[in-house]
C-alpha positions as CSV (number, residue, x, y, z in Angstrom):
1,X,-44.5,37.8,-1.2
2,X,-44.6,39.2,-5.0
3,X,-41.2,36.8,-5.9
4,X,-43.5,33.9,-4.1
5,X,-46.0,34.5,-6.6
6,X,-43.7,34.7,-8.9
7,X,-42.4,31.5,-8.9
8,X,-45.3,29.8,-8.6
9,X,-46.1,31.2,-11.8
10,X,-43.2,30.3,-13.7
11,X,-43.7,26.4,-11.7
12,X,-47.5,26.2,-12.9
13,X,-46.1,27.6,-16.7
14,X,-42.9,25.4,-16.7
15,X,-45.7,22.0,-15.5
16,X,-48.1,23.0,-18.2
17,X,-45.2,23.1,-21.1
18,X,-43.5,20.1,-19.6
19,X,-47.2,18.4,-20.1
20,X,-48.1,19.6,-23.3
21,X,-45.3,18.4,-25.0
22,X,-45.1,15.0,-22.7
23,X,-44.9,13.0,-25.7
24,X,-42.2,14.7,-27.2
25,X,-39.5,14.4,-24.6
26,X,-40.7,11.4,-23.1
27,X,-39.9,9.4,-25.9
28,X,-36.5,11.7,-26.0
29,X,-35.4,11.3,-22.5
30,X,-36.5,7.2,-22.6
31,X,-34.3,7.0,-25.9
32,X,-31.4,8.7,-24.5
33,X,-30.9,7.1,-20.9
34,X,-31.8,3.3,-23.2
35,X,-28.7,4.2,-25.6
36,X,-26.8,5.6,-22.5
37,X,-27.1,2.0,-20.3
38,X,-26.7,-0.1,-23.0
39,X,-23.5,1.9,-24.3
40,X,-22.4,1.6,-20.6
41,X,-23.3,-2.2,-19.7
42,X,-21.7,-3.2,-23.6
43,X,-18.4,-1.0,-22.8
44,X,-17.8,-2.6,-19.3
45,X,-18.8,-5.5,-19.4
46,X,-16.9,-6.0,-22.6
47,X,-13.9,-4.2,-21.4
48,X,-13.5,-6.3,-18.0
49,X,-13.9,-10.0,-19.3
50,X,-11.4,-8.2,-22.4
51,X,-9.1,-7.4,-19.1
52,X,-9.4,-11.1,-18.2
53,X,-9.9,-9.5,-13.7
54,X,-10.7,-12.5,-11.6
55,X,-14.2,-13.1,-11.1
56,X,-15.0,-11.2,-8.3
57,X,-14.0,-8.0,-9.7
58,X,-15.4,-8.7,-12.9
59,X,-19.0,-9.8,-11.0
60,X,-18.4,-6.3,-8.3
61,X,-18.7,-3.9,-11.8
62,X,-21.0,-5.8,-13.4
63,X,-23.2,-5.0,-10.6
64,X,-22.1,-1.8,-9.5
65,X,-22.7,-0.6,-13.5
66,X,-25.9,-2.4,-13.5
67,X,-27.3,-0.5,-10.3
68,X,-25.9,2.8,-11.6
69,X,-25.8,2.3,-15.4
70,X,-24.9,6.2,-16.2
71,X,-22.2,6.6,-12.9
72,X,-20.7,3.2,-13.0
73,X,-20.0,4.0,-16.5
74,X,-17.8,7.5,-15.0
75,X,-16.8,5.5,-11.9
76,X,-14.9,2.9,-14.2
77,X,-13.5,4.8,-16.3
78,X,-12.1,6.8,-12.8
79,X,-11.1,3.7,-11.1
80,X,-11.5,0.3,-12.6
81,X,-10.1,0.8,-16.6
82,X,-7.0,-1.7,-16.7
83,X,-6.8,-1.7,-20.4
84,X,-3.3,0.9,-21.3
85,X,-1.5,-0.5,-18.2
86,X,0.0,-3.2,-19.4
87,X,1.6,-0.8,-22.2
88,X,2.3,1.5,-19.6
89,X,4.2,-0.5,-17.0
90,X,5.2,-3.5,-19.4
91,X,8.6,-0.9,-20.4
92,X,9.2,-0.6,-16.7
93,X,9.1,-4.5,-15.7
94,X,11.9,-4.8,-18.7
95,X,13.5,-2.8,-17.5
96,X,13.6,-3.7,-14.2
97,X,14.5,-6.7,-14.9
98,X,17.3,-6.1,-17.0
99,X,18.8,-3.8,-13.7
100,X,18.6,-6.7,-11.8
101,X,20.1,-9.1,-13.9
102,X,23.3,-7.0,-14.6
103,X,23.7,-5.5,-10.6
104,X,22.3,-9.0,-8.8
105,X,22.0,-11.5,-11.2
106,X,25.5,-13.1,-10.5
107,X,25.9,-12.5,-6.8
108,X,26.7,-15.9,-5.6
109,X,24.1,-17.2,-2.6
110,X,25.7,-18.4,0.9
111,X,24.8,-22.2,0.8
112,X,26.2,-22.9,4.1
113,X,23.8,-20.4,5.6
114,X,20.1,-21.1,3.6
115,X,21.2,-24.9,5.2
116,X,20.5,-23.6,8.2
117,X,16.7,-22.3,7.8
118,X,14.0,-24.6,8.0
119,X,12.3,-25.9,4.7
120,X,9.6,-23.4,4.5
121,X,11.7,-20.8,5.4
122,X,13.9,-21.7,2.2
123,X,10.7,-22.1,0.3
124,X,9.5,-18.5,0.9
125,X,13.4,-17.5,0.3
126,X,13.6,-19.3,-3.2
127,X,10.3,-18.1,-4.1
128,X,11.0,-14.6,-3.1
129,X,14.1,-14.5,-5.1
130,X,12.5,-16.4,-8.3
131,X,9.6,-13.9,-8.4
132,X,11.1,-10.7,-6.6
133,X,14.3,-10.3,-8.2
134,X,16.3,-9.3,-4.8
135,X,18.9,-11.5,-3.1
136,X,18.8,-12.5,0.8
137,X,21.4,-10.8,2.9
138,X,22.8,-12.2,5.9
139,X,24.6,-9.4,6.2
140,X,22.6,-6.8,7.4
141,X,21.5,-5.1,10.7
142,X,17.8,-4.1,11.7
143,X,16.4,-2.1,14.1
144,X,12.6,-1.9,14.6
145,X,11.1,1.5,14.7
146,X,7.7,1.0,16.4
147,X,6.3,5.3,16.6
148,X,6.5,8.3,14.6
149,X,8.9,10.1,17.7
150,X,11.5,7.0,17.5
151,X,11.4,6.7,13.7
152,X,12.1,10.7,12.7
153,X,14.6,10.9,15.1
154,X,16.6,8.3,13.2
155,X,15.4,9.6,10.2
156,X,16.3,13.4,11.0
157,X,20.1,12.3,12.7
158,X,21.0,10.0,9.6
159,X,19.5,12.8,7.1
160,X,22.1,15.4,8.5
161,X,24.9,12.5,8.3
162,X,24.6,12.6,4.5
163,X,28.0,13.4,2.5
164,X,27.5,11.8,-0.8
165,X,23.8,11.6,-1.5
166,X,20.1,10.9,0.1
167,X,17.2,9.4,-1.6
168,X,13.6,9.6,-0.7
169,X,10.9,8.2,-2.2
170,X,7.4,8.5,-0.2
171,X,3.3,8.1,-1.0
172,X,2.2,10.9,1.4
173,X,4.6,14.3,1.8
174,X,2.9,17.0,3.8
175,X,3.9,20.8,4.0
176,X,3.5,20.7,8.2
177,X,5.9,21.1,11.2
178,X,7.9,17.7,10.4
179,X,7.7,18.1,6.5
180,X,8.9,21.5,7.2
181,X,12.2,19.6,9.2
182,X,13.0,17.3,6.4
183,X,12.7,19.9,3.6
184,X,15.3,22.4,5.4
185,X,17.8,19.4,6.1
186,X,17.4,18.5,2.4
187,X,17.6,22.2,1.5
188,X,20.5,22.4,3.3
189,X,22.2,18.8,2.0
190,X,21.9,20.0,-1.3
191,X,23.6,23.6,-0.7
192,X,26.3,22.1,0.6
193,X,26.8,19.5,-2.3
194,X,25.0,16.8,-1.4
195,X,23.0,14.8,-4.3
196,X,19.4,14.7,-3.0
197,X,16.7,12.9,-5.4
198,X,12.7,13.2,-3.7
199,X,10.7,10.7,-5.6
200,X,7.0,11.5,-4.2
201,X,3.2,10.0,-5.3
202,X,1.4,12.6,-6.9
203,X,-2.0,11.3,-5.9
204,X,-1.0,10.5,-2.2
205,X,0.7,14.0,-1.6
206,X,-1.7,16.1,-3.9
207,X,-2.1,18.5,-1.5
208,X,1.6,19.3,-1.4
209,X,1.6,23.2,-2.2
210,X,4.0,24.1,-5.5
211,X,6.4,26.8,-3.0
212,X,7.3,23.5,-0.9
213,X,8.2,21.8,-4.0
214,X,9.5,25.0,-5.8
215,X,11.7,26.0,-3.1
216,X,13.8,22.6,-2.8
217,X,13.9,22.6,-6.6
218,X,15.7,26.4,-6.8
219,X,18.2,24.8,-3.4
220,X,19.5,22.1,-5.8
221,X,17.4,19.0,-4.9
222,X,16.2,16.8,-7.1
223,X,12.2,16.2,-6.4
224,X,9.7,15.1,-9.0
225,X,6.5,13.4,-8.9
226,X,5.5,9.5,-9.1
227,X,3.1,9.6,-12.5
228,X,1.4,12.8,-12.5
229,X,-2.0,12.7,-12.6
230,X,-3.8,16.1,-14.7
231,X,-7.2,14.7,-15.7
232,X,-7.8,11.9,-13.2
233,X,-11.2,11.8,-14.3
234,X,-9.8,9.9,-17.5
235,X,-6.4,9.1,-16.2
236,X,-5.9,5.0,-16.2
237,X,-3.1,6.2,-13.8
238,X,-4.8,7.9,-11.0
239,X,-5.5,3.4,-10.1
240,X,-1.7,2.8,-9.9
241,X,-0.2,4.5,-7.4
242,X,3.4,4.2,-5.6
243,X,3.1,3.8,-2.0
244,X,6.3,2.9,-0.9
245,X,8.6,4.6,1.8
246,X,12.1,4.3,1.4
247,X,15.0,6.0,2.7
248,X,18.9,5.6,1.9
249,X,21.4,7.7,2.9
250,X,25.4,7.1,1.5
251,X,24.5,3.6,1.0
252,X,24.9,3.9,4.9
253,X,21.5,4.2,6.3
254,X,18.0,3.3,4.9
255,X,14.3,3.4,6.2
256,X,11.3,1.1,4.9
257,X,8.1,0.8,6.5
258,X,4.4,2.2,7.1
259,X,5.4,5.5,7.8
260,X,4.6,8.5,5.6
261,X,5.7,12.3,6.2
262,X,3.1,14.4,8.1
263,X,2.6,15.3,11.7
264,X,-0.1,12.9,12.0
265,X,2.6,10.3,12.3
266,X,3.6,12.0,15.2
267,X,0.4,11.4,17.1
268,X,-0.3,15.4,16.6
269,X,-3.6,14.7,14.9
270,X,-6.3,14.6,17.5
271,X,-8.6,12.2,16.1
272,X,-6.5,9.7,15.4
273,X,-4.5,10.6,18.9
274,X,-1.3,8.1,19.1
275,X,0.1,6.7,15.9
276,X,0.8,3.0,16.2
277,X,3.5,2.0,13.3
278,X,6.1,-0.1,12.3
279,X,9.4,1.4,10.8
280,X,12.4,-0.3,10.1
281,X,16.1,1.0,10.2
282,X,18.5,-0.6,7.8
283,X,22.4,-0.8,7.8
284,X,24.6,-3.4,5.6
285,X,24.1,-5.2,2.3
286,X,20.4,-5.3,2.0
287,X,20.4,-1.4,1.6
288,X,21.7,-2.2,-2.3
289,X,18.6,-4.0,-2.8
290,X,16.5,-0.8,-1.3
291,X,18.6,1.4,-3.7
292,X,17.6,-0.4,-6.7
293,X,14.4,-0.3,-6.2
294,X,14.7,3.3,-5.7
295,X,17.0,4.0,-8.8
296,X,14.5,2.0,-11.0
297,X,11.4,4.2,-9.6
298,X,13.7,7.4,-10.5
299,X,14.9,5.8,-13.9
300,X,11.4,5.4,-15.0
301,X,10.1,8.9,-13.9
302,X,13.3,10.8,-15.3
303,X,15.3,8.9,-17.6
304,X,18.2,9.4,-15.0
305,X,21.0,6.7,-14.8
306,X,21.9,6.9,-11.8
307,X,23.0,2.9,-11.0
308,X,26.5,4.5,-10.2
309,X,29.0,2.1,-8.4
310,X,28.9,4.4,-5.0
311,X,25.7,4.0,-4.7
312,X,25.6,0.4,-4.6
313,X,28.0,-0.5,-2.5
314,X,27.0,-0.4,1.2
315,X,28.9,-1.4,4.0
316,X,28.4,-4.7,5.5
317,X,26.6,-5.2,8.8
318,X,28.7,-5.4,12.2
319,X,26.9,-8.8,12.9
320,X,27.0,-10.6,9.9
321,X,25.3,-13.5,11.7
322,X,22.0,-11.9,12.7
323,X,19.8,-13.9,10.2
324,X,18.4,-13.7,6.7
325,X,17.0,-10.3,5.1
326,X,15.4,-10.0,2.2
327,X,13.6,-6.6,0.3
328,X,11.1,-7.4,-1.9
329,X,9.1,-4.8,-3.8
330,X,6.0,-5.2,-5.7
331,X,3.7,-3.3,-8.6
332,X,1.5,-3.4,-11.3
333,X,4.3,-3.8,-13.4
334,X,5.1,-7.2,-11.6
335,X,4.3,-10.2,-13.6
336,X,3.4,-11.9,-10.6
337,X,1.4,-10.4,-7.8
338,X,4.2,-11.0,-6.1
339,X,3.5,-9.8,-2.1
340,X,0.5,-11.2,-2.1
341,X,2.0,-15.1,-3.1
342,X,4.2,-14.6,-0.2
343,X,1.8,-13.8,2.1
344,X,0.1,-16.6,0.9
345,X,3.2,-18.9,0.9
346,X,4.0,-17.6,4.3
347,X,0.4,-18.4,6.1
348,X,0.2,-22.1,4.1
349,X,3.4,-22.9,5.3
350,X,2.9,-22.0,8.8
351,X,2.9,-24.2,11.7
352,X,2.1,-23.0,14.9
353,X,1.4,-19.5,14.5
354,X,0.2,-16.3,11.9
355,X,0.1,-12.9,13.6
356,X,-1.1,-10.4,11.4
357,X,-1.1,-6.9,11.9
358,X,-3.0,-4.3,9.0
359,X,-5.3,-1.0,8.8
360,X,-7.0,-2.2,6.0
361,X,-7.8,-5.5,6.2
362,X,-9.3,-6.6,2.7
363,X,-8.0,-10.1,1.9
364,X,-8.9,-11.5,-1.3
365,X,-10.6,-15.2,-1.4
366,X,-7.4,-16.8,-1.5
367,X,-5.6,-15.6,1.6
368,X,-9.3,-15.5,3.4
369,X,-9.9,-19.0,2.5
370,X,-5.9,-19.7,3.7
371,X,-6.4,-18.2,6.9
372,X,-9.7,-19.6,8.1
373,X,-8.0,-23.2,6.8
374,X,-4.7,-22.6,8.9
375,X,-7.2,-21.8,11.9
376,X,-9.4,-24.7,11.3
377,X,-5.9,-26.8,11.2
378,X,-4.9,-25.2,14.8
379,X,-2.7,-22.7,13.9
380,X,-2.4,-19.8,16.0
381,X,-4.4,-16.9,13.8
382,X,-4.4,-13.7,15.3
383,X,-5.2,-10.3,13.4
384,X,-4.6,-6.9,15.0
385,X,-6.9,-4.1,13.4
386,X,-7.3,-0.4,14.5
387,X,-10.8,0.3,16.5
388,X,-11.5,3.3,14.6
389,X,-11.8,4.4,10.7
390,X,-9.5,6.1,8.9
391,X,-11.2,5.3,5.7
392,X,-14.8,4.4,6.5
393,X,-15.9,1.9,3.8
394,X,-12.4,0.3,4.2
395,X,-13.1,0.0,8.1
396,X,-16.8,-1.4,7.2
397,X,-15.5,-4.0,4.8
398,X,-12.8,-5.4,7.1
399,X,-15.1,-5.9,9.9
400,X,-17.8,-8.0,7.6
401,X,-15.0,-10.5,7.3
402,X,-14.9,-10.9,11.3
403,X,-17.6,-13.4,11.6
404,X,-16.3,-16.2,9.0
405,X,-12.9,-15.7,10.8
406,X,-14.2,-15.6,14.0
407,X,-15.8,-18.9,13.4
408,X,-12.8,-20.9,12.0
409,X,-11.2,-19.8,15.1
410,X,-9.7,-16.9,14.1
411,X,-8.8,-14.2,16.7
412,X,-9.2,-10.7,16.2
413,X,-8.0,-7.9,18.2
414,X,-9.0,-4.0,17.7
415,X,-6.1,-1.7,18.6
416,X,-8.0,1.2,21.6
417,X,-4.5,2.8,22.0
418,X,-5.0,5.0,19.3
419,X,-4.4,4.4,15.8
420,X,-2.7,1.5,14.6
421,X,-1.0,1.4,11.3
422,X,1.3,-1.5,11.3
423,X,2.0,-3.6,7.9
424,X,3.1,-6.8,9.2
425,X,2.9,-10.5,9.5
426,X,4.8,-12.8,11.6
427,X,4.9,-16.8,11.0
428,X,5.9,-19.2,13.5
429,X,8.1,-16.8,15.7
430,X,11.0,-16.7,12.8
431,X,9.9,-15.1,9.5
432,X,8.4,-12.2,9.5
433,X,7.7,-9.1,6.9
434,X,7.3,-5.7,7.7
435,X,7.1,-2.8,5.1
436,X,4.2,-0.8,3.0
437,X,1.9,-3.2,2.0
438,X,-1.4,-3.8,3.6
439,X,-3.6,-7.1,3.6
440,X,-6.0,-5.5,1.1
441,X,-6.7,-5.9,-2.7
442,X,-5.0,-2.5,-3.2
443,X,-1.6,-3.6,-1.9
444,X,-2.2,-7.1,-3.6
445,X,-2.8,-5.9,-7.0
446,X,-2.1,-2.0,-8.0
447,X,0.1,0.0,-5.8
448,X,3.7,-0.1,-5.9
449,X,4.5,-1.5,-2.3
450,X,8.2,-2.6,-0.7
451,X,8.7,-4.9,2.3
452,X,11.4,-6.3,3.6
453,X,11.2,-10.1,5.0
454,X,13.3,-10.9,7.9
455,X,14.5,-14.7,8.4
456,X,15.2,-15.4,11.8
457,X,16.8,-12.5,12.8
458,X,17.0,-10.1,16.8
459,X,14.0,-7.9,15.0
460,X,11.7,-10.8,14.3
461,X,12.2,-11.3,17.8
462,X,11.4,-7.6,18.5
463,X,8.1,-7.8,16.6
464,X,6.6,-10.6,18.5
465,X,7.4,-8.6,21.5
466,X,5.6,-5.6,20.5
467,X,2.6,-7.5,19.3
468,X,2.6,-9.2,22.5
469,X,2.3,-5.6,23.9
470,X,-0.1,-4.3,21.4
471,X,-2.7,-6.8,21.9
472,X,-2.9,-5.8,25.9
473,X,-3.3,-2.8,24.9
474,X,-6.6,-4.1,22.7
475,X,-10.2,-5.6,22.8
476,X,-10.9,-8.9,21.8
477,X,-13.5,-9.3,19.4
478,X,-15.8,-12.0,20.6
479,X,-17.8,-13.5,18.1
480,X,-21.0,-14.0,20.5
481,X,-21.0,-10.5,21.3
482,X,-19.5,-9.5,17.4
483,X,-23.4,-11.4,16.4
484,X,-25.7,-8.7,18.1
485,X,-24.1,-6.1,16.6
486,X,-26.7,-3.8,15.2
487,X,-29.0,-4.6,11.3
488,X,-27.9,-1.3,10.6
489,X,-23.7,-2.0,10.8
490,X,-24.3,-5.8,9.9
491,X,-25.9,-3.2,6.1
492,X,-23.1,-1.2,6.1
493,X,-20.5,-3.9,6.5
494,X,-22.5,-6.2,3.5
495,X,-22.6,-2.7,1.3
496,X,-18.7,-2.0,2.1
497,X,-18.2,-5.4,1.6
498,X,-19.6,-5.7,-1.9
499,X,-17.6,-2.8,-3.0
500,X,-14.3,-3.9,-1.4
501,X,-12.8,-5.7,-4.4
502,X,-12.7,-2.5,-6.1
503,X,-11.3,-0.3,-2.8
């Protein structure tokens, strides 16, 4: 009872001082949070036309900074700033560059064989190779991967093949049961004189403890992380993040796709119950292209040359004739956002059909406005989503594009199987890519993302297939019923939505 009284008399004190002197720090607070919002709605605003972002970024901050003058101000700095990238990656792209030039550059193309695709398959081909900097191969085997079980098998059996060397380079690495697996084998590789190099996001795998880390370093493998992040607060780096999976083992074996290294691949997390993916298992000439893009990731994070001649010489596929394959990464140190043109190239050019599969589903105006067209044209549209969040303004968003794409005719299928985490589009039954990049702005324009683009060959065949199964195992979203959903949701999707350029 006394503290009650107590307080009440420091509260009526506190009032009466706060009041007696209103005049005082009224005019002080009032100054402060003026100079404060102007300071913040000059710097941004200023900052983001300087950056020259497409308009729909630029107007998302503008209003984001204007509803929350003092945050927004933080919130940019956290996630929007663009201005020392250039600088930082611009070294990288040369450098890239200059790799490709002397390794690809004057590999000669197989004429004969690009006369055999069809014209816009030879149009995403040339385009991918002006713009991409990798070679097609028609020389190379796939085999489509399509759960966390089948792909770690693989991955586990061609890890303990290794003789010469394995190199890893993951977004998310978890200390868990499978994480645990892959470190001993690695542990073990490298013990018995194998050269092992781990390139890993620091951002995606920040809760990676320093013992997991520690103890591969003191076995003799090589592991570092993908542009540290210490004061992410301030960090323009914490944006651009490296969120490709890749595999290659002797130049022999290699792995690219949506799978990460955690149990919850496994379909061991009981939320998310079984874990729909896409994985795909490499062997043949297209693995050189994968190893470049991994030795420039590890060049630029170590100042290792590592572009030895045994590393890029992989055996050529037992069925040379099982189409075109192509690996294609992309980054903010791309001059080009260079996924997202194909994508685009890839749904223009399409004829009868577009089957899209993606957990984040953020398109940008451009591939919205190419999709609801190729609908509107009669093309076959079909997007295959998950039915529950993993990220739950990302899950909003993608749902407040449902209605303009479920009137242009678009159809949309959620995934009730569990969670589905496929990267992939298909055109027309014969091209199809597969790999890390989702249809969002993320993927589009600052991750590092790999996919690989098949050309006709057994596994496009394979992913058709397992669409085909995924969608009976779905719900069709109907857009009479997808109309009543509730004001509340119909809020939360328009919020989500206004935000999603910036997600």
């Amino acid at each position: 009872m006394l503290k009650r009284i107590q307080l009440i008399v420091f509260l009526t004190i506190l009032c009466i001082v706060l009041f007696a002197t209103r005049q005082y720090w009224e005019s002080w607070v009032v100054g402060v949070f003026s100079i404060l919002f102007s300071l913040s709605a000059f710097f941004i605003a200023v900052v983001i036309f300087f950056e020259n972002r497409n308009p729909t970024k630029t107007v998302t901050w503008l209003v984001v900074l204007g509803t929350f003058p003092i945050v927004g101000f933080f919130f940019y700095l956290m996630f929007g700033q663009n201005v020392r990238k250039r600088k930082s990656f611009n070294k990288k792209a040369i450098e890239d560059e200059q790799a490709f030039h002397h390794m690809e550059g004057n590999r000669p193309l197989d004429e004969t064989k690009l006369k055999r695709m069809s014209d816009h398959q030879q149009k995403l081909f040339r385009l991918a190779n002006k713009i991409g900097n990798n070679p097609i191969s028609f020389q190379t085997e796939t085999k489509v991967l399509t759960d966390g079980k089948e792909t770690f098998t693989y991955i586990v059996e061609a890890l303990k093949k290794a003789e010469n060397h394995i190199h890893l380079e993951y977004y998310i690495v978890r200390h868990d049961e499978i994480g645990q697996e892959i470190k001993q084998i690695l542990i073990d590789k490298a013990k018995a004189g194998v050269a092992v190099r781990f390139l890993y996001d620091s951002v995606g795998s920040w809760k990676l403890n320093n013992d997991y880390v520690e103890e591969m370093r003191q076995a003799g493998v090589k592991i570092v992380p993908f542009s540290p992040v210490k004061f992410p607060l301030f960090n323009h780096r914490i944006n651009y993040r490296n969120h490709r999976k890749i595999i290659v083992v002797d130049t022999t074996y290699a792995f690219i796709g949506g799978l990460n290294i955690g149990d919850e691949y496994l379909g061991k997390n009981r939320y998310f119950g079984h874990w729909r993916d896409t994985h795909l298992f490499v062997q043949g000439e297209a693995i050189r292209s994968l190893q470049l893009i991994f030795l420039r990731d590890w060049y630029y994070e170590t100042k290792e040359n590592a572009f030895h001649q045994n590393y890029l010489s992989p055996s050529l596929a037992s069925k040379p004739d099982d189409g075109g394959v192509q690996m294609i990464a992309s980054g903010p140190d791309s001059r080009w956002e260079i996924l997202k043109k194909l994508f685009f190239t890839m749904i223009t050019s399409a004829n009868k059909s577009i089957w899209i599969a993606s957990p984040y589903f953020i398109p940008d105006e451009d591939i919205l406005s190419a999709l609801k067209i190729a609908a509107l044209s009669g093309v076959d549209v079909r997007i295959l989503v998950p039915n529950r969040p993993d990220k739950r303004i990302v899950f909003y968003a993608s749902r407040s594009y449902f209605p303009e794409l479920l009137e242009a005719g678009v159809k949309i299928y959620e995934y009730n199987r569990g969670f589905m985490h496929s990267k992939l589009i298909i055109v027309d039954h014969e091209i199809a890519s597969i790999g890390t990049a989702n249809m969002d702005m993320r993927s589009f324009h600052l991750n590092f993302e790999v996919n690989a683009f098949l050309y006709q060959t057994s596994s496009v065949e394979r992913l058709v297939s397992d669409f085909i199964y995924d969608m009976e195992h779905s719900t069709v979203i109907r857009e009479d019923v997808f109309k009543n959903r509730s004001f509340s949701h119909k809020v939360i999707e328009s919020t989500s939505r206004l935000l999603s350029p910036l997600l």
